[in-house]
N, C-alpha and C positions, 0 to 999 in steps of 0.2 A: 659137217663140222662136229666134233666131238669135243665136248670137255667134260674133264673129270678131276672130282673136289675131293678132298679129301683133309687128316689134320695137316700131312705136310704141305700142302698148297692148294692150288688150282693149275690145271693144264689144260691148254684147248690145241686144237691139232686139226686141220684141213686135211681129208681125207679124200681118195678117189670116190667119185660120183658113182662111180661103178656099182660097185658093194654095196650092198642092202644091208642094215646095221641096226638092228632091234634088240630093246632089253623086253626079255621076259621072264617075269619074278625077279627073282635072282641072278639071273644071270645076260649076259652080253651075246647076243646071235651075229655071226658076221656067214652072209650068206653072199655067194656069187649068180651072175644071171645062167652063165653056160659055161660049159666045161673045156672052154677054149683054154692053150700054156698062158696069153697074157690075164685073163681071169683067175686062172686056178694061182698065180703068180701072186696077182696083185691078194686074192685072198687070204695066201698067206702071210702076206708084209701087211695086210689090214689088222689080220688077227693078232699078230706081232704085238705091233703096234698102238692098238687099245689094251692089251693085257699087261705092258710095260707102263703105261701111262697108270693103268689102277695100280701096280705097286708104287708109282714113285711116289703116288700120292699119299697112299696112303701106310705103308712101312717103311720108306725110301731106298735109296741101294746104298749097300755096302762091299766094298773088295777087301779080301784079303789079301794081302801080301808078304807070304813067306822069302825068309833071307838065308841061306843056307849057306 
């Protein structure tokens, strides 16, 4: 389980068991056990996944939308 605070909110997020998920200092480790396609897979929808969550929280998202 992950969550992450921030001024625009708090978000918490169940994550695969899988993944090994460490802060160290500054920064967020998202490590896989073995180099199997469903590991290397889920590693990267993990890392996705925590790095969307620390912006929403904490710059939120914005879209542009051009009208031409």
């Amino acid at each position: 389980r992950v969550t992450a605070t921030g001024a625009k909110g708090t978000l918490v997020k169940q994550l695969s068991p899988e993944m090994n998920i460490a802060i160290e200092g500054d920064q967020i480790l998202v490590t896989r056990p073995t180099d199997s396609d469903r590991h290397r897979a889920l590693h990267g929808l993990t890392r996705t996944l925590v790095a969307n969550m620390v912006t929403g929280v904490s710059a939120g998202y914005s879209k542009i939308l051009n009208v031409t």
